[in-house]
C-alpha positions in Angstrom: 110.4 126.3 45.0 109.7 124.2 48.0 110.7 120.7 48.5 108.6 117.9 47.9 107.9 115.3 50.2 108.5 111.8 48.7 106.1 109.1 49.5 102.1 108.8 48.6 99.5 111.1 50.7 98.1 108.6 52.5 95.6 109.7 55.2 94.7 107.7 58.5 95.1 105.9 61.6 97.0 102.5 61.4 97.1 100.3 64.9 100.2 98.7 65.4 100.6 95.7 67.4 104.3 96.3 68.2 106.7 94.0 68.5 109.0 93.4 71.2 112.3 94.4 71.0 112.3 97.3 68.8 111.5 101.0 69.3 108.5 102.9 68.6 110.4 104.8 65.8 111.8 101.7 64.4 108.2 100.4 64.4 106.6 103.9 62.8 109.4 103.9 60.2 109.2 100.2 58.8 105.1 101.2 58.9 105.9 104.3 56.5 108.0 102.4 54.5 105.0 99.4 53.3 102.4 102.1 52.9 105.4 104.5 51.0 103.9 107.4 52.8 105.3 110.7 53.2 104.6 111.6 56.0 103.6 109.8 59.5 103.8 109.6 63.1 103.4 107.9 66.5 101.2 108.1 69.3 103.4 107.9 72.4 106.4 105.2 72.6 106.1 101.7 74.2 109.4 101.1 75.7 111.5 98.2 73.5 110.7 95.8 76.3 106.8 96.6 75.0 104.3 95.2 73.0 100.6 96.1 71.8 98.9 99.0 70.7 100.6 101.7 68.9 98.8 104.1 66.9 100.3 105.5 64.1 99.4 108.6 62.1 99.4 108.7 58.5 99.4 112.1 56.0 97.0 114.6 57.1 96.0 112.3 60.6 99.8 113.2 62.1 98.1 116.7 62.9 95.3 115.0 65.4 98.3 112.7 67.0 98.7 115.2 70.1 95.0 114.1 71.0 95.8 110.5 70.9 98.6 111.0 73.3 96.5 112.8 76.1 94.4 109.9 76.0 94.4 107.1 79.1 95.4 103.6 78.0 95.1 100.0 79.1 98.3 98.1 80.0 98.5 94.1 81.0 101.5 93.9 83.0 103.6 91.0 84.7 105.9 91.8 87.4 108.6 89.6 88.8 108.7 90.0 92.3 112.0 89.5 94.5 114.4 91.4 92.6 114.5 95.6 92.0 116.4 96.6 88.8 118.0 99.9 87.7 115.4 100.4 84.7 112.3 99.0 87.1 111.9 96.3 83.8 114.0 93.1 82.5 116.5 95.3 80.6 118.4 96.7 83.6 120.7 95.4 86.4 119.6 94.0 89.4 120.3 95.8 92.1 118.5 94.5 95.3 117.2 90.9 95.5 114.8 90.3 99.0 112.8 87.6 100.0 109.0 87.5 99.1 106.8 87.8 102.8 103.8 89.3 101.6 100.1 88.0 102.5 97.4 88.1 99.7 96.0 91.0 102.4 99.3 92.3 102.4 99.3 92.8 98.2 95.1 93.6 98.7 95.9 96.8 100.2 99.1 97.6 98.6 97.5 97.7 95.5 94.2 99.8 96.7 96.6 102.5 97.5 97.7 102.9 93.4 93.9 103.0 92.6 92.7 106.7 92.2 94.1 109.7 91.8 97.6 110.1 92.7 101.6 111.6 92.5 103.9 109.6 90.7 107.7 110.4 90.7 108.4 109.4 86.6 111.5 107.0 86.2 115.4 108.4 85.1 115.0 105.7 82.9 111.7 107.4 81.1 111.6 109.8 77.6 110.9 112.6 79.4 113.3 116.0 78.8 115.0 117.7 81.4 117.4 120.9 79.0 116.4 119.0 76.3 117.6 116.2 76.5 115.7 112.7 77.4 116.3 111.5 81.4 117.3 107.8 80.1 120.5 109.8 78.7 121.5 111.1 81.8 120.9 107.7 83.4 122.8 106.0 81.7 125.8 108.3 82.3 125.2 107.6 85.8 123.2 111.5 86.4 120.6 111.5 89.1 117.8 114.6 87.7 115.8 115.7 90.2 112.4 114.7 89.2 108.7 116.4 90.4 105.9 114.5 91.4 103.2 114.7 88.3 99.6 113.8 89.2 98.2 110.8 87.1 95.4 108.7 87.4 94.4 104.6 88.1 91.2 104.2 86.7 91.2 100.8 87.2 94.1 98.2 88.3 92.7 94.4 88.5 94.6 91.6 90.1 95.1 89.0 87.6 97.5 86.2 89.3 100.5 85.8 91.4 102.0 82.9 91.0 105.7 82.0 93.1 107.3 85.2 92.3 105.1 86.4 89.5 102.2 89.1 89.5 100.0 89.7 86.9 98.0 92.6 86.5 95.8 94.9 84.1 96.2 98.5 84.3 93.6 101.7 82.9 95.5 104.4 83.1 95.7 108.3 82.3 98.2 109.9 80.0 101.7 110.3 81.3 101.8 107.2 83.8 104.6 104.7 84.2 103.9 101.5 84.5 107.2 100.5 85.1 106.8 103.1 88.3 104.2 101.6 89.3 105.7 98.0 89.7 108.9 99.4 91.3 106.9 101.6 93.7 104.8 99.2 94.6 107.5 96.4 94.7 109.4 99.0 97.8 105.8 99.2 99.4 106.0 95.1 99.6 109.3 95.3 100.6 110.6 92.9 98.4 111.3 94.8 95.0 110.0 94.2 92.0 110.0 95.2 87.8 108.3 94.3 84.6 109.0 91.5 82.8 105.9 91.7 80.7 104.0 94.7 79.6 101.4 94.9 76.7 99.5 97.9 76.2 95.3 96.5 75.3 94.3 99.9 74.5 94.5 103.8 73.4 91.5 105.4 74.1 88.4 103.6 72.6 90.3 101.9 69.6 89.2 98.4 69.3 91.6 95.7 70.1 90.7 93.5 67.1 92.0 96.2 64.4 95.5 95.8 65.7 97.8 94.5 62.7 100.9 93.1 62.9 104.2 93.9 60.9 104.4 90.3 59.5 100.8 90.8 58.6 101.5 94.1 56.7 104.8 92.5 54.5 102.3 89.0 53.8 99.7 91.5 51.9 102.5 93.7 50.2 103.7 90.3 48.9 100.6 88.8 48.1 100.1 91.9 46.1 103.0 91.8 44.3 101.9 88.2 43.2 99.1 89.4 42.1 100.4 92.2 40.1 97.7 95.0 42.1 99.3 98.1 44.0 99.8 96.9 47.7 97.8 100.1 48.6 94.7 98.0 47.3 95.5 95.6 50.2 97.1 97.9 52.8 94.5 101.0 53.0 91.4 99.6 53.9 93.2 98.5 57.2 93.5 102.6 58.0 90.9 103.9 60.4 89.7 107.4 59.1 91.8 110.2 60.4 89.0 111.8 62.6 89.0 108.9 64.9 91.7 110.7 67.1 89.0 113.1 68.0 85.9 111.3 67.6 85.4 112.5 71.5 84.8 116.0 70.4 81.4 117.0 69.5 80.6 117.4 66.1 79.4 120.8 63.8 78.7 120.5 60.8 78.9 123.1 57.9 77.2 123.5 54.8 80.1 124.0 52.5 79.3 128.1 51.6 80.4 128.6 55.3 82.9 125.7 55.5 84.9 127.3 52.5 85.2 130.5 54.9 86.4 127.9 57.9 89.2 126.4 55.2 90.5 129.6 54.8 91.3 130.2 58.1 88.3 132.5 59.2 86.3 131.9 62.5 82.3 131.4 61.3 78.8 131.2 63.0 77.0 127.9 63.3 74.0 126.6 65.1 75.4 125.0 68.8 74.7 125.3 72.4 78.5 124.8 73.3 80.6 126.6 75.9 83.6 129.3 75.1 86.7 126.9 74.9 85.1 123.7 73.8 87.3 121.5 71.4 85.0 120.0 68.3 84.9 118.0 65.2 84.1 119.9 62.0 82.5 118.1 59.1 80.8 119.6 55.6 78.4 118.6 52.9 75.9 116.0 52.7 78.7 113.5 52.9 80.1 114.9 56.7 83.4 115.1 55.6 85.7 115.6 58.2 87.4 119.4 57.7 89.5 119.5 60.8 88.9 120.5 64.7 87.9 124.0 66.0 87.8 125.7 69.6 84.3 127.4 70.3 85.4 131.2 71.2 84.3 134.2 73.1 81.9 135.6 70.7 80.5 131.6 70.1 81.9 131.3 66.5 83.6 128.1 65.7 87.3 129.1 65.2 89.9 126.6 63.4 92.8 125.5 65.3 93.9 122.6 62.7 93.1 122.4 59.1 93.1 118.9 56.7 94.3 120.1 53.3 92.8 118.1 51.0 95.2 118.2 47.9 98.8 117.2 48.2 100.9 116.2 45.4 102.4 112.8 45.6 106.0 112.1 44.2 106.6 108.3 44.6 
């Protein structure tokens, strides 16, 4: 008999407002742990150095977390200009310090050329895998990995200040882009250096800003319900966003629940659309939409499940 998985089936999207200073996994874990859930997940680490916006997965919502990741963000980002450090942020050695000679025309035009689509070279210092194993490993032993160029995308970088040897600025980006990179590459096209000493991320996809909760927030209602002698998931779960919010992009078909008991099951099934072979949409049933899980449109039109919510688990606190 299988193993079961301790904790309360717990279902949704909680946004974070990190902390500084700890790491996304830290943050995910100590998030689990107030809502005793069994099973949750991030969105796509903020470095330690990070704060803001990290959405994490809950129960059944962990399987829609991939989406969440391919989405673009919004970062506010201070850069101290002057000084180039191993990590490109605050946390690394300094390793070249030049004088600032730069002309607001000067920083105008160096920033136009990060706007738009183009290659950036991701950091040794960054979580990405090279034989399995992260690049910040290998930096740290000193291991230079040779890294390709990956395409990203700027949708929007506004200058906020520079002040003496600080530069401020807000950053709409596409999955996979380094802000960090960004400041150090831009800090060698200025020709005076430059890393983060400040970085906040404002957004993940369309999530509102104002749902963001802290972790001191979370332990003040867990207390306050233990004073009051109520569960703290009384407290705690109206603050999750439903699970389908990770794909609320997708187009929606819905299923009257005779033919959504064959899509449960597994089984592709015919419904009403005007959607291309390939499309990724949003399945709901009943007279209550109730979100079912995410299909692919395929060849012969029929909507065809790719992931499933189950809707009974046992809990085992």
């Amino acid at each position: 008999m299988g193993r079961r998985r301790r904790g309360r089936a717990i279902h949704g999207v909680l946004l974070l407002d990190k902390p500084q200073d700890i790491s996304s996994n830290d943050a995910l874990q100590k998030v689990r742990r107030v809502f005793n859930a069994s099973k949750a997940g991030h969105t796509g680490a903020l470095d330690p150095l990070a704060t803001g916006m990290l959405p994490i997965c809950l129960g059944e919502a962990t399987k829609f977390s991939q989406f969440l990741l391919d989405s673009d963000k919004r970062y506010r980002a201070i850069a101290r200009l002057g000084q180039r450090t191993d990590t490109s942020d605050s946390q690394g050695k300094i390793i070249c310090e030049r004088e600032i000679q730069i002309t607001p025309t000067q920083l105008d035009a160096a920033l136009e050329t990060f706007r738009g689509d183009t290659l950036q070279i991701p950091s040794m210092y960054s979580a990405l895998k090279h034989q399995g194993k992260p690049l910040y490993e290998y930096a740290r032993q000193g291991i230079e990995i040779e890294r390709e160029a990956r395409p990203i995308t700027v949708y929007e970088l506004q200058f906020i200040r520079w002040e003496d040897s600080e530069l401020e600025l807000e950053i709409h980006c596409s999955k996979g882009t380094y802000i960090r990179t960004i400041i150090d590459d831009l800090g060698e096209l200025l020709g005076c250096g430059a890393h983060v000493i400040y970085l906040r991320r404002l957004q993940v996809a369309n999530y509102p800003y104002h749902r963001m909760v802290t972790l001191e927030q979370l332990y003040a209602l867990k207390e306050r319900a233990e004073q009051q002698q109520i569960e703290a998931s009384e407290l705690l779960d109206p603050l999750l966003l439903p699970m389908d919010t990770a794909v609320v992009h997708f187009p929606v078909i819905h299923l009257s629940p005779a033919v959504a008991a064959y899509f449960k099951q597994g089984q592709p099934v015919r419904s009403t659309h005007n959607l291309p072979a390939g499309e990724w949409v949003r399945v709901t049933e009943g007279d209550d939409n109730k979100f079912i899980g995410i299909a692919v449109i395929d060849a012969d039109s029929l909507v065809a499940p790719r992931r499933l919510v189950v809707e009974a688990e046992t809990d085992e606190n």
